[in-house]
N, C-alpha and C positions, 0 to 999 in steps of 0.2 A: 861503108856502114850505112844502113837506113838511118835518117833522121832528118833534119830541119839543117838547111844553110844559112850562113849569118857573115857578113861580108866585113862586121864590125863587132867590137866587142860588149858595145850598149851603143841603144836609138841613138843617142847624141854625139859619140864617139867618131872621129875619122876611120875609114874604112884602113883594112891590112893593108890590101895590095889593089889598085885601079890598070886599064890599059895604060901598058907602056912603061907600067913600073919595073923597075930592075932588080931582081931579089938573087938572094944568094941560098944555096944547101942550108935548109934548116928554119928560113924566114918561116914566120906564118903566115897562112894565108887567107885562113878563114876559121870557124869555128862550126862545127856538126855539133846540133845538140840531138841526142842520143838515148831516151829515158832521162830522162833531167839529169844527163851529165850534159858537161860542156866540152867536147874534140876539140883542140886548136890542132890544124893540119898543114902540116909543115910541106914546103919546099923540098921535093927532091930534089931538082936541080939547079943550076947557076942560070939564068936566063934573064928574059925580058918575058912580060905577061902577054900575050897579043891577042887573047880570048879570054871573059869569063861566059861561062856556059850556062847558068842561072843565074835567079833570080836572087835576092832577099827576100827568107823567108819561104822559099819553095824548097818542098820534099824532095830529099836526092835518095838515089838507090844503089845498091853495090855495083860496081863498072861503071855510074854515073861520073862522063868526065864532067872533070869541075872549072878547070882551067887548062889554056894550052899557053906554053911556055917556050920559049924559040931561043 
């Protein structure tokens, strides 16, 4: 989806998921805001994080990967 990436849930907040985190089917991992909704974007699958591919705050676009997960 077009919208805005957010690696946290508010400015002060600990981030979802960092390199090297271990998340499971379903974890979130970030939130796309979307026309002033808020996406929380879940985990497809069981992995370790070993990339994220933007910024905080930078425009993503459809097929924008977001993360690579090993």
């Amino acid at each position: 989806m077009v919208g805005t990436f957010y690696s946290k849930p508010s400015p002060t907040a600990k981030k979802y998921v960092e390199i090297g985190s271990k998340v499971k089917k379903g974890d979130i991992l970030c939130i796309i805001e979307a026309m002033k909704l808020m996406n929380e974007i879940e985990s497809e699958f069981d992995g370790e994080v070993v990339d994220i591919c933007v910024s905080d705050g930078e425009v993503v676009d459809y097929g924008k990967t977001l993360f690579i997960i090993q």
